[in-house]
N, C-alpha and C positions, 0 to 999 in steps of 0.2 A: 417645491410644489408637486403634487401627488394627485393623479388624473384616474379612474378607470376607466378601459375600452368595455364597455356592457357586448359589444359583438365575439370578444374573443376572453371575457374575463380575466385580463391581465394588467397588470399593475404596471402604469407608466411612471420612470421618474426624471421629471425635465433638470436640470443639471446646468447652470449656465456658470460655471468656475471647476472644470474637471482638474484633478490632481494628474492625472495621466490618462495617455488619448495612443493605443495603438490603432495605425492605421494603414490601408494599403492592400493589407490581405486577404486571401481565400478565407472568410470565416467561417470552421463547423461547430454548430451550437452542441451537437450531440442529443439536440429535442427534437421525440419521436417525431419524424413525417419531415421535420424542415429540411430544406437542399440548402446547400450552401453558397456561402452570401460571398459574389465575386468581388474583390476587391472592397472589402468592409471596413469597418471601424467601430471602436469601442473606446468607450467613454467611462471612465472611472473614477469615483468620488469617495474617501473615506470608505477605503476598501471593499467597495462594493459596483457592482456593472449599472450603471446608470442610462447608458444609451446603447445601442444595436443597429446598426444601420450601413447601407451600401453607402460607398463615401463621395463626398460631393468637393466641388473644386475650394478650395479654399476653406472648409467647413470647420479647419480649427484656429483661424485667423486671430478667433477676438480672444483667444485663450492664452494668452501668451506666456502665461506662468505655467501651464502644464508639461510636463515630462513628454517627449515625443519617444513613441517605438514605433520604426519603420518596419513593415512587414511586407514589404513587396517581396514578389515570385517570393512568396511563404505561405504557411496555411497556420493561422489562431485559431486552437481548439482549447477544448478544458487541459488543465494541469492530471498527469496519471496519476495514481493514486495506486500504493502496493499495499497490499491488504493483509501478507505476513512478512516479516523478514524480524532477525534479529541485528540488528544496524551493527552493535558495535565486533559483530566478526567478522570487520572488515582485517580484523586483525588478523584470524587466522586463514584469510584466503589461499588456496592451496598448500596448508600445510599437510594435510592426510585425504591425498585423494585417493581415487579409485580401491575403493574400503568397502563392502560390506556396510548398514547402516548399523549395525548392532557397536558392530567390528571400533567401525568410524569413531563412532558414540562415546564408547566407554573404554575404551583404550586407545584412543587419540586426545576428541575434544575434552570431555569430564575432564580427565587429567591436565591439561592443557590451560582450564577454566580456572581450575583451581591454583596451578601454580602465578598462572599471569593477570590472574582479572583483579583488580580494585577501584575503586573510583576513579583513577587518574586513566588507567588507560582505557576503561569506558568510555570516558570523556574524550578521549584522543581517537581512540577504534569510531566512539558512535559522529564524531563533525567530519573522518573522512567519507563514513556511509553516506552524509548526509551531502556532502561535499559533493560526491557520485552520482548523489541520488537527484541535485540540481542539476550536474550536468548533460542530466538524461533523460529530466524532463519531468521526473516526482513531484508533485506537488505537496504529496500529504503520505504518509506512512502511519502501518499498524506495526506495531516493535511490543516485544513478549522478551524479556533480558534479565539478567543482576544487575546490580548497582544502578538501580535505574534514575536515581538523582542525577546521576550524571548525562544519561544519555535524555533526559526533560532540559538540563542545560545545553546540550550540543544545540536539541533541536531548536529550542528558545532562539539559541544563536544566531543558529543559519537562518530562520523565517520561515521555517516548514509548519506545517500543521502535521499534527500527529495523536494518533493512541495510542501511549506507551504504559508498557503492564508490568509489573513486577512479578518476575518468574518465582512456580512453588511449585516445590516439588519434596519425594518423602524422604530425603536422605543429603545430608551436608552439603548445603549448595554456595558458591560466592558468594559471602556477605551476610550467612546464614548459617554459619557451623552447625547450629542446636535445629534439627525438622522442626523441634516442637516448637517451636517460633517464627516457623513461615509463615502462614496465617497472620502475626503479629506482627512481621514485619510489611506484609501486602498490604494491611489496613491502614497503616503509619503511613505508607510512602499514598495511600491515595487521599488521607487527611491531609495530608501535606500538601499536595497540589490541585487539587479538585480548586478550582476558581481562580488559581494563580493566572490561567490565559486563556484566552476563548480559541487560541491557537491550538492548548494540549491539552487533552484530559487523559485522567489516569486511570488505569485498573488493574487487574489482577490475570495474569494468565499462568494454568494450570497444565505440569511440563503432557504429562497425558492420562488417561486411565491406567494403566500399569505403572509408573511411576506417581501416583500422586491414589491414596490409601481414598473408598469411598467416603469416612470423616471429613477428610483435606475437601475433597470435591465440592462433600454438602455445604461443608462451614466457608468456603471460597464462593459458591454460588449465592450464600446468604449474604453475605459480606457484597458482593455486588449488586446485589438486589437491592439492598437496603443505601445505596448509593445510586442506583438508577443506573446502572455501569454494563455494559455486556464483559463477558468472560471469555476468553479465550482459550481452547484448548487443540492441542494433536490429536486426530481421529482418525483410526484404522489405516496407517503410513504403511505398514507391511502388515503381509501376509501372516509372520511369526509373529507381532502383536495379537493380530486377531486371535491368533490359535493359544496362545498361552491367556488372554483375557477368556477364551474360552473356556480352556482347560480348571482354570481358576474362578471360574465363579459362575459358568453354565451358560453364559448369553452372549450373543455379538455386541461389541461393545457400543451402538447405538442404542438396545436395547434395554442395557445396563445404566445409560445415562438417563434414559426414558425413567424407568425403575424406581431410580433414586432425584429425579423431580431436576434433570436437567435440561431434557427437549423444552425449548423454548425460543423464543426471537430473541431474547441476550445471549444468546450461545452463538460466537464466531467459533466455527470447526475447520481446521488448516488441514490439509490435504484429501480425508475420505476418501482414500484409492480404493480400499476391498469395503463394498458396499454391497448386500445382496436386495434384491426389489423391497422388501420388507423394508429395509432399513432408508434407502430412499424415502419412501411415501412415510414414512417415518418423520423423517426432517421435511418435507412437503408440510405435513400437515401440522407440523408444531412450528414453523418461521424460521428454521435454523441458520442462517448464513456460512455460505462455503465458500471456502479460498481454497484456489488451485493453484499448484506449484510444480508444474511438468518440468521444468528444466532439474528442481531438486529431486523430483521424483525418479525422472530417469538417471542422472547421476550416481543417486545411493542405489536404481535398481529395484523401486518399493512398487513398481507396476505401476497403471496408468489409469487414473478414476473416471468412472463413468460422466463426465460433463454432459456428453451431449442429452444422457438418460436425464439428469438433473436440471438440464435449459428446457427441455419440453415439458418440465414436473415444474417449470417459474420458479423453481428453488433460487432466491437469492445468491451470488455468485460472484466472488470478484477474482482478482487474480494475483500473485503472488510471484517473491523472484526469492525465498525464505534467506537464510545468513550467508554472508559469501565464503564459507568451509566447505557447501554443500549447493553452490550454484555456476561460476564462481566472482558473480556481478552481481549490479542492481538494475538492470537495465531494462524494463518494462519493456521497451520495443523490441528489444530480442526475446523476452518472454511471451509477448504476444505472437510474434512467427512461431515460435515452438509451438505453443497451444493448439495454433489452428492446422499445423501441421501435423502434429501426434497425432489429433482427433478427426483426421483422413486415414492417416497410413493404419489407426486401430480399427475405424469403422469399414474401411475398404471404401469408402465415400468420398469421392470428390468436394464433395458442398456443403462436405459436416461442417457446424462449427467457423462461419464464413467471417471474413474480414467484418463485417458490422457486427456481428455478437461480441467478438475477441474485444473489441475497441468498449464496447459497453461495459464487461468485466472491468477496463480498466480505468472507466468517467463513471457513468452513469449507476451500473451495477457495484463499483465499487465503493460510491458514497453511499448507498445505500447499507451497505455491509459495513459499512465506520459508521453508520446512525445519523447521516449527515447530508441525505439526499435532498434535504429541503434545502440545504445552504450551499453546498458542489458538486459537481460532476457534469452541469450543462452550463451555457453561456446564456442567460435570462437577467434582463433586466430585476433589480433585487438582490441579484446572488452575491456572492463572498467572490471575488476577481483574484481566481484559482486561476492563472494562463498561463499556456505555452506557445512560442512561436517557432514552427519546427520552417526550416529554409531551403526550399527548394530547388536552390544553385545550384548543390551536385550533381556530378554525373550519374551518378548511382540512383535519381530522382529526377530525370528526364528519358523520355517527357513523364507525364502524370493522365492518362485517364480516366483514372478512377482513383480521388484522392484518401478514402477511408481505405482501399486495398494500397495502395502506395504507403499511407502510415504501419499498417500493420505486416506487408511483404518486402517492404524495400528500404523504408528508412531505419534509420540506428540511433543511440542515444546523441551521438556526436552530432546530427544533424540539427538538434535543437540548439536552437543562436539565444534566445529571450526567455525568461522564466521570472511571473509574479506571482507573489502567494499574499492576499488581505488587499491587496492593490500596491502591495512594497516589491520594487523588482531587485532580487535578487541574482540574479546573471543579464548582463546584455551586451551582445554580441559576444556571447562564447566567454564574457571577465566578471569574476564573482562580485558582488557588490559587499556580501555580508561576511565572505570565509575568507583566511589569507591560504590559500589551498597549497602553496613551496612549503608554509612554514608546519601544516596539519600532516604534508606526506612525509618531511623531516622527521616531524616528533613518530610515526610511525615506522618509519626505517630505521631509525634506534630501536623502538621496542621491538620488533622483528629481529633485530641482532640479540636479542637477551633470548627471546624463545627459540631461535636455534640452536642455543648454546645445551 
């Protein structure tokens, strides 16, 4: 049965057979203006939030078949949501650090790519990312890779929602000897899976301006367009990018994308560090969606992008923890600390960039930037039952004051105990439900022995 409230124009849905009932907990919806609900509970039916409410004595009594999640001293928010990473280099987690980006790039990774990647250990690199990425509270991932059959199977697997893209770029890439059949292979891998799951959709992402020829860009932007798809690309990461896009073709490279008809609301753009006001109101005014990536940014050393110039231009904005060669985790909650950190100690501002905006990049702002704000990022009656139960036993979370500054200053991945993504839980109490996680770090500590060799 299906009611509406005409005082508040929202959709009721009564539910009297819930598949699973967290309850107990601190709930934060993450919807603008609401405080959060002491000791709540949620009602979930066919992967969807069906009830919201402070919890009452006995209030799941006549449900006897449903799944119970205890959330006492815990707080039920939405599932976080990383808006670039390349999942399957989990493989080369500290193989070449402290590098140079250029340095990093093409005389570490590229080579690296090229001797070790094929579908197999895609597969194996992208279910420990995903592995990590439950146990730390990911709900949903944007992934930009080769072989990306493989990493649409890791995440099938594990129960994550995801946008994963098939990486093009202009020069002999994994799984792509011939350039001139990147394009051909982008289009193939998102025939191929466009419909397969309401969980994954696919597209195309384009390695950057300087590596992928203005042809690659237009005929990759049509190619997504002509699918309804956004495209992903690397924009202005270092300083040396900009100056040789410069050198080479007269324009800063936002205004080069502008140019050739790519400013637009399908364009997901990962890091924009060197951005000058022009290029801002740039992406303002055409919908461009930005992923920030401070933790990989200060790593490689590419400088540190104007967000907070961006959060008062309402530039769309999620946040980002990119591949772990160049971070060297997936951990949302520690990228959040980073974020709101950097963007004090750059602005000399205390209250830049405060614990409630950091947490939106990474629910609310970030489903927007995956195309998916009508379906996750808050806890509403209707939505997709995207949840996390992060647990407030530790010491390190005692007491609690101020619970959105406590998620984003104090807790860590490890603190999240429960995680469901469609309304199917995949972790509860800290034990995986969908991944055998000894047997996925196995198969990676073998391959880890061949690439050091």
């Amino acid at each position: 049965m299906i009611s509406v409230n005409p005082g508040h124009n929202e959709i009721r849905v009564f539910e009297n057979d819930p598949d699973l009932i967290i309850k107990g907990g601190m709930i934060i919806t993450m919807r603008e203006g609401q405080n959060p609900i002491q000791e709540g509970e949620i009602f979930i039916k066919n992967g969807k939030i069906t009830r919201i409410h402070a919890s009452e004595t006995e209030s799941n009594s006549g449900y006897s078949h449903a799944e119970i999640i205890n959330a006492k001293d815990a707080i039920i928010m939405p599932g976080l949501i990383n808006a670039h990473t390349h999942t399957a280099m989990t493989l080369f987690r500290g193989l070449a650090d402290d590098l140079p980006l250029k340095q990093w790039l093409f005389e570490k990774i590229f080579p690296a790519e090229a001797r070790f990647l094929n579908p197999d250990t895609v597969y194996v690199g992208s279910l420990l990312g995903c592995l990590e990425m439950i146990a730390s509270g990911t709900t949903s991932f944007i992934d930009g890779y080769f072989f990306q059959d493989a990493t649409v199977r890791a995440a099938h697997e594990s129960g994550l929602r995801a946008l994963i893209a098939q990486g093009v770029i202009d020069f002999p890439a994994p799984g792509v000897d011939d350039p001139e059949k990147n394009l051909k292979v982008a289009k193939e891998f998102i025939e191929r899976w466009r419909g397969f799951s309401d969980r994954i959709i696919p597209g195309i992402f384009c390695h950057s301006p300087l590596t992928c020829s203005k042809q690659t860009l237009k005929d990759a932007w049509e190619i997504s367009q002509q699918f309804d798809l956004p495209l992903q690309i690397h924009l202005s990461e270092t300083a040396g990018e900009v100056n040789e896009i410069l050198k080479k073709i007269g324009k800063r490279p936002v205004h080069y994308l502008e140019e050739i008809g790519l400013m637009d609301d399908g364009l997901i753009a990962a890091h924009a560090v060197h951005l000058d006001d022009s290029e801002i109101e740039c992406l303002k005014e055409n919908g461009v969606r930005i992923v920030h990536l401070p933790e990989s940014n200060m790593k490689l050393s590419s400088g540190v992008a104007r967000i907070l110039d961006m959060v008062k231009k309402e530039i769309p904005i999620g946040l980002g923890t990119d591949g772990c060669s160049s971070n060297n985790n997936l951990d949302l909650f520690q990228e959040m600390d980073t974020a709101a950190k950097l963007s004090k100690v750059f602005s000399l501002d205390p209250v830049a960039l405060n614990a409630e905006t950091v947490l939106r990049m990474t629910t609310t702002w970030g489903a927007s930037v995956m195309g998916m704000g009508d379906q996750v990022g808050t806890l509403e009656l209707g939505k997709k039952a995207d949840i996390i139960v992060v647990d407030l036993r530790g010491p390190n979370l005692c007491p609690v004051y101020d619970p959105l500054s406590a998620l984003v200053y104090t807790a860590s991945g490890a603190d999240v105990k429960d995680v469901i993504v469609d309304g199917k839980v995949l972790m509860k109490d800290r034990t995986f439900t969908t991944l055998d996680a000894n047997e996925i770090m196995e198969r990676v500590k073998r391959i880890s022995k061949e690439i050091m060799i």
